[in-house]
C-alpha positions in Angstrom: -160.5 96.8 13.7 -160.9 95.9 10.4 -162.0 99.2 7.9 -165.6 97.5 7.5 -166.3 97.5 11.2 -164.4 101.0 11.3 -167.1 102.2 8.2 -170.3 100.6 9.7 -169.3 102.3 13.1 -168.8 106.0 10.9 -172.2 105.6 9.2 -174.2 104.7 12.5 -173.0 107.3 14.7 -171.6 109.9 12.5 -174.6 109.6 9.7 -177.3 107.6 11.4 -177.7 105.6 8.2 -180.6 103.4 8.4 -181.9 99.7 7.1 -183.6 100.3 4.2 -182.0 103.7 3.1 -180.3 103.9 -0.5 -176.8 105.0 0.7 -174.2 105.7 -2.2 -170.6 105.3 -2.1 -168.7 107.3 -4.8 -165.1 106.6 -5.1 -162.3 106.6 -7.1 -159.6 104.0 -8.7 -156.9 105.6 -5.9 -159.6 104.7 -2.9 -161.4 101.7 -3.6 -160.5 99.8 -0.7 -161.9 102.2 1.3 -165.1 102.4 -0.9 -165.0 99.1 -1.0 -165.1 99.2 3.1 -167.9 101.4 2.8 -170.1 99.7 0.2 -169.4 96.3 2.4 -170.9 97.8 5.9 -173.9 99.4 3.8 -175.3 96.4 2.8 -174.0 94.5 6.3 -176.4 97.6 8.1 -179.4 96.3 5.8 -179.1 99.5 2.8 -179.5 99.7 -0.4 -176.1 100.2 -1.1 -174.3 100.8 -4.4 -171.0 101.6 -5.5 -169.9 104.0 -8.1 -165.8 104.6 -9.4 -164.8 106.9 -11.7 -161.3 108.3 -12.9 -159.6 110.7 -10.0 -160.3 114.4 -10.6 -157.3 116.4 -11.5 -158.0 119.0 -9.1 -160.3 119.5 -5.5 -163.1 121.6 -6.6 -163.3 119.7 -10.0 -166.9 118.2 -11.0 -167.7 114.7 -10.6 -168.8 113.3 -14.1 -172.8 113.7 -14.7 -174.0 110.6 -14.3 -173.0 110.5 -10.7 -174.0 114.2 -10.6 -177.5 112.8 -10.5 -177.2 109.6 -8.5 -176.2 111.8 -5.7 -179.4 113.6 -5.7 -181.1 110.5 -6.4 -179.6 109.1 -3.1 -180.5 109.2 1.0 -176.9 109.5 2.1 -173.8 109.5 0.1 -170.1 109.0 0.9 -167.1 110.0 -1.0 -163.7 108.3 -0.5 -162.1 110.1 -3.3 -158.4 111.5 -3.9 -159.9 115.4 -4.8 -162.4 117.0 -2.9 -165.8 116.5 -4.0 -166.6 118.9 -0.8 -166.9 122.4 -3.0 -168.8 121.2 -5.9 -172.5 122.1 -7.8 -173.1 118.2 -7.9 -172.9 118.1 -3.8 -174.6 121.6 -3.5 -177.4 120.2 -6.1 -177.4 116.8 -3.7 -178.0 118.5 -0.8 -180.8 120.4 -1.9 -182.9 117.4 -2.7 -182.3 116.2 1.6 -179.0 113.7 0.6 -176.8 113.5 3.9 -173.6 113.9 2.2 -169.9 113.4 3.6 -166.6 113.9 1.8 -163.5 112.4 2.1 -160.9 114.3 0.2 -157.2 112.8 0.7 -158.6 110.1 2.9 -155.9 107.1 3.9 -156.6 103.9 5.1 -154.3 104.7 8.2 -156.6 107.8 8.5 -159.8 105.8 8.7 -158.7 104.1 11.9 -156.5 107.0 13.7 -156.7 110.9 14.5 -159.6 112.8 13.8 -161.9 109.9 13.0 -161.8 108.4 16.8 -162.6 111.7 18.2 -165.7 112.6 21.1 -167.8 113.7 18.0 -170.6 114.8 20.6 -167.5 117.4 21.7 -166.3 118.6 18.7 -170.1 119.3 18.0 -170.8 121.8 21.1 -167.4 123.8 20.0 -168.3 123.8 16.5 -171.8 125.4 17.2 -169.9 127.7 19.4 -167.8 128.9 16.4 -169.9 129.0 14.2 -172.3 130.9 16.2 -169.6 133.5 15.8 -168.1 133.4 12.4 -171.9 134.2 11.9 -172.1 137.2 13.6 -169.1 138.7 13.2 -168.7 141.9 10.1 -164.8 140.9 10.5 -162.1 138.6 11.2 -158.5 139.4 11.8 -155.8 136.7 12.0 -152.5 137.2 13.0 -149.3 135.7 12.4 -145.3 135.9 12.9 -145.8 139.9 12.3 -148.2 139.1 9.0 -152.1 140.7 9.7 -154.4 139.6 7.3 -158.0 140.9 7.8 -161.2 139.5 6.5 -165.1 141.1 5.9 -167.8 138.8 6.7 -170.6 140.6 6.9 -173.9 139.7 5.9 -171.8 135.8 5.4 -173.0 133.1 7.7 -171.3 130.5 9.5 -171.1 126.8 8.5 -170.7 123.9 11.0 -168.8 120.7 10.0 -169.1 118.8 13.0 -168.8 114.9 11.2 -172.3 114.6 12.2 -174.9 114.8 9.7 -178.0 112.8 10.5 -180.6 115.2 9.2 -181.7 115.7 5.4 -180.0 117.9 3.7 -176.9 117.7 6.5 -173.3 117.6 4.5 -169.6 117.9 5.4 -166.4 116.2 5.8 -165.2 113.2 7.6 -163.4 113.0 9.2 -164.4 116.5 10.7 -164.2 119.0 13.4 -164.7 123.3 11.6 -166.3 125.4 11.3 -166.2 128.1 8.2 -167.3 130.9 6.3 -166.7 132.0 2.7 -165.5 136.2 3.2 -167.1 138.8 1.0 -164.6 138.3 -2.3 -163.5 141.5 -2.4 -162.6 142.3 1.6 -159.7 140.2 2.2 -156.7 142.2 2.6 -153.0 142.0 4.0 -150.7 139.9 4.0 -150.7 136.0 5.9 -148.2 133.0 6.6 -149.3 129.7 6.1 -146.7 127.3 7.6 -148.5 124.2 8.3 -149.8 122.2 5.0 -151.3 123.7 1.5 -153.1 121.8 -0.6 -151.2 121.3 -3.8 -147.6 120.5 -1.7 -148.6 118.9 1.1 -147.0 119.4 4.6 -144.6 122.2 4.5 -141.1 122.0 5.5 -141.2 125.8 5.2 -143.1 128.6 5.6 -145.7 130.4 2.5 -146.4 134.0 2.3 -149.3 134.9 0.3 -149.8 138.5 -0.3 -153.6 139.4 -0.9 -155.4 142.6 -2.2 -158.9 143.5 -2.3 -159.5 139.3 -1.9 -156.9 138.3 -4.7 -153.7 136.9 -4.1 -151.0 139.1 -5.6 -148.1 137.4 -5.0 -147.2 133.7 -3.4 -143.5 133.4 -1.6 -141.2 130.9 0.2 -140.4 127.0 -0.9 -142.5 125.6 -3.5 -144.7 128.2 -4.2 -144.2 127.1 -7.8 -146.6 124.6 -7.2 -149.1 126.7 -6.8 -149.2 127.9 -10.2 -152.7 127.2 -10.4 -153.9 129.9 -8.2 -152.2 133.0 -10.3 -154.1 131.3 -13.3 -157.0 133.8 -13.3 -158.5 135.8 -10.9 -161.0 133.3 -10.0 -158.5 131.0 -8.3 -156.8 133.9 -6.9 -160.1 134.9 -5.2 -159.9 133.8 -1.0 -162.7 132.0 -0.7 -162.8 130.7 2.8 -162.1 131.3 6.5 -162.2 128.3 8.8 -161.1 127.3 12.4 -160.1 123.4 13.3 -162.2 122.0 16.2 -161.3 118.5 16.4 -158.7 117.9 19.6 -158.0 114.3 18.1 -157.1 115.3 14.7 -153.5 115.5 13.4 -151.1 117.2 11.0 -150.4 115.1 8.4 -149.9 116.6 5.0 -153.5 115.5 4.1 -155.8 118.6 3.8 -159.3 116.6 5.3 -157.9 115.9 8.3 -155.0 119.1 8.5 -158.4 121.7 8.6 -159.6 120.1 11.1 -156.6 120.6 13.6 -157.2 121.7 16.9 -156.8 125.6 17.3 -155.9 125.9 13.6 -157.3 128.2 11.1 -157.1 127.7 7.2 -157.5 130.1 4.4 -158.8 128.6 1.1 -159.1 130.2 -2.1 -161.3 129.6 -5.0 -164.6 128.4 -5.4 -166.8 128.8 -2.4 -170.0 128.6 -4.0 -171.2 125.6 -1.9 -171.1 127.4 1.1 -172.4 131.0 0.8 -170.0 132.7 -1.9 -170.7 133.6 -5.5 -167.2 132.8 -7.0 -166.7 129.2 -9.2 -163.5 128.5 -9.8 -161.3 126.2 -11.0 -160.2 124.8 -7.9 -160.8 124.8 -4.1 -157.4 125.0 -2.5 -157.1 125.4 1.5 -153.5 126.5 3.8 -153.2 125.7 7.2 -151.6 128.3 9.5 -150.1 126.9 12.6 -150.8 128.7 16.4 -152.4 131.9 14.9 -154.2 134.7 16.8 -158.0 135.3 15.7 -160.4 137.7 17.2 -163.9 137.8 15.1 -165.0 141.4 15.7 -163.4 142.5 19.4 -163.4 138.6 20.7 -160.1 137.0 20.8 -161.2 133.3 19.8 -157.6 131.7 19.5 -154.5 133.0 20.7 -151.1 131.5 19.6 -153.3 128.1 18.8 -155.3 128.3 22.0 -158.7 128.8 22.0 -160.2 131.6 24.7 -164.0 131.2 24.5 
């Protein structure tokens, strides 16, 4: 199918974009064929459709220039095909508060757009999602374990957040593809030590495993191949804050070195650090960077919810 069919398909079932609506695709010079897609099934579905580019961000997290700032809360739904994630910013935080529908895109791939997590039962990965979420939010604490590394998180008084890839309701925003749910831990109750072994953002999939060493919610050390890259992190203790807990729930999504769809992984759980002032936290950083850890063991509270990758609720 080609990607305008695929993008007219995304915005009638996953954001129930309607004639008439002013629906705003923001992209970058690194995914305008995709925007392009996007901006072309709008105005084939009857929209108002417009298309904005700007110069990709240097880092996911980063703000999108003003003027599109305001567009998006100017807009009824809004879609960004971009290289950085757009998903952890004040201008989507500001959009959503004014009823824009808003999905990201961070990383997306052409080859992503017809494959994986985007031809998933969406109505499925919605019921697990809820069921997750439900419990991130009533949880006071997380533990994750992994290859003899415990790391152990506070959350209480933190809610749960859904990202189902369906958001048909003002207001409604997440990624697409999509399938997690999350929850930013209190900034100063993360400690222990964790493996991530899957794909960071920042390298990409790993050939090798990360350790990340974290005290009272900031990293203190990074190990293992690459870690160099990751530079940006140890910068100041803003981007060495954790900033996020979240659990894959999309059974047709698939490791690939790109973090939208990697998070989304079946049975996964990511740790992000950063900002996570989007989604219940009070730290702005630099940067929003999420690690994927491969067929961990979570309990939230005294409920096993994944062991060695496999769900148990």
């Amino acid at each position: 199918m080609e990607l305008k069919e695929i993008a007219k398909n995304v915005m009638v079932s996953c954001l129930a974009v309607k004639p008439t609506e002013d629906v705003l695709i923001i992209t970058d010079d690194s995914r305008l064929t995709i925007g392009t897609a996007l901006y072309e099934g709008a105005k084939e579905l009857g929209c108002e459709a417009l298309l904005m580019v700007m110069k990709e961000r240097e880092l996911s997290g980063e703000e999108p220039p003003r003027t599109v700032a305001e567009a998006m809360k100017a807009a009824d739904v809004v879609i960004c095909p971009t290289a950085k994630s757009l998903t952890h910013t004040n201008a989507k935080i500001e959009a959503q508060k004014t009823g824009t529908r808003v999905a990201t895109m961070p990383g997306i791939t052409e080859e992503m757009f017809g494959a994986g997590a985007m031809t998933a039962d969406y109505d499925e990965v919605l019921k697990l999602t809820g069921k997750v979420t439900e419990l991130l939010t009533k949880a006071k604490k997380a533990v994750i374990q992994k290859d003899g590394c415990t790391l152990t998180l506070n959350l209480d008084g933190r809610d749960g957040v859904p990202s189902p890839g369906v958001y048909r309701e003002a207001g409604q925003c997440g990624n697409l593809p999509s399938g997690e749910a999350y929850i930013a831990p209190l900034e100063d109750g993360v400690n222990g030590e964790m493996i991530v072994d899957g794909s960071m953002v920042g390298i990409g999939k790993l050939d090798a495993p990360l350790r990340f060493v974290i005290k009272d919610g900031k990293i203190q050390s990074i190990s293992g191949e690459k870690s160099e890259m990751l530079d940006v992190l140890l910068t100041n203790d803003r981007n060495r804050t954790v900033a996020e807990l979240g659990i894959g729930t999309n059974e047709a999504a698939i490791l690939n070195g790109i973090i939208l769809e990697d998070e989304k992984v079946y049975g996964t759980v990511h740790v992000a650090f950063g900002t996570n002032t989007s989604f219940g936290g009070v730290n702005k950083a630099d940067c929003h960077m999420d690690g994927i850890i491969l067929k961990p063991t979570l309990y939230l509270d005294d409920t096993l919810v994944i062991k060695d990758g496999e769900f148990q609720i």
